[in-house]
N, C-alpha and C positions, 0 to 999 in steps of 0.2 A: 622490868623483865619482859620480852616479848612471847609472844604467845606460842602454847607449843605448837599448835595448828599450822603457824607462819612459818614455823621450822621443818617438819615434816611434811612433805608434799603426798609420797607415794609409796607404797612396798615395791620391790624389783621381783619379779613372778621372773622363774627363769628357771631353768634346768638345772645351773649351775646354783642358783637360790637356795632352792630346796634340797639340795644335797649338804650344803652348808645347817641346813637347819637340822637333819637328822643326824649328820655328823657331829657338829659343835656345839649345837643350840645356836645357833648363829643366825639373824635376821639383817637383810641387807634393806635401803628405807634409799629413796632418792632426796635428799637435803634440803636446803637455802644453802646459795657456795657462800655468804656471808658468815654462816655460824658455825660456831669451832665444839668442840669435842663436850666439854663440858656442857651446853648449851643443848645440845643432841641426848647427850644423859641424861639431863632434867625432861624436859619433852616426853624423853620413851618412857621413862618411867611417871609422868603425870599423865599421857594420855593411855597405857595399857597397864597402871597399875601393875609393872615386874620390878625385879633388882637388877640393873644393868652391872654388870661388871666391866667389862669393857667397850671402845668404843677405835675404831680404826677409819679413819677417810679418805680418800681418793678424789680427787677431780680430777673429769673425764674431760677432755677436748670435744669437740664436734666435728663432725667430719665433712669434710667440703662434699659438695654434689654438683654433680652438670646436668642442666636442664637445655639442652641445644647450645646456644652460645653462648649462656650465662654460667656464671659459678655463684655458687649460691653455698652457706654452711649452716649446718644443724646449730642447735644453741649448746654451750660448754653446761657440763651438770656436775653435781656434787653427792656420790654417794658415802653415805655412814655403812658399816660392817656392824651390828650392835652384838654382845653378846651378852646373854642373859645367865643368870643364877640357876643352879639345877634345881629341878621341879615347877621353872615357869616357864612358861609358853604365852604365844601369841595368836587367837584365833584365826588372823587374817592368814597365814598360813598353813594351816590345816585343812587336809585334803576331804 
């Protein structure tokens, strides 16, 4: 099994995040685009001790950018939606 650290990079701070969180209990995490659903489960719930109940992914493209004559693109990323059991939370977003 690999480690959950290698799985989870980042939480996604966002406007749009945090309305998720006080509406659904909903936590958005930026991934490994190599690991799938179940893998992201185990993870959230070994590194923040909650009960995941569910799990929804997305990969995002990167988006091209011009720097004068070059074109140049962001790197493709991998977000999780996680959603948690009621009565557990996540410190990291907590205002």
């Amino acid at each position: 099994m690999k480690n959950p650290r290698d799985i989870i990079f980042e939480p996604v701070v966002s406007e749009k995040s945090y309305d998720l969180v006080s509406d659904s209990n909903s936590y958005t995490f930026v991934v490994d685009r190599r690991s799938n659903k179940t893998e992201i489960k185990l993870a959230i719930q070994t590194i923040f001790d909650v009960k995941v109940t569910s799990v929804n992914t997305m990969n995002r493209k990167g988006k091209l950018k011009r720097t004068g004559y070059t074109i140049g693109k962001r790197n493709d990323s991998k977000r999780a939606i996680v959603q948690l059991a009621d009565g557990d939370s996540i410190d990291v977003f907590e205002v």
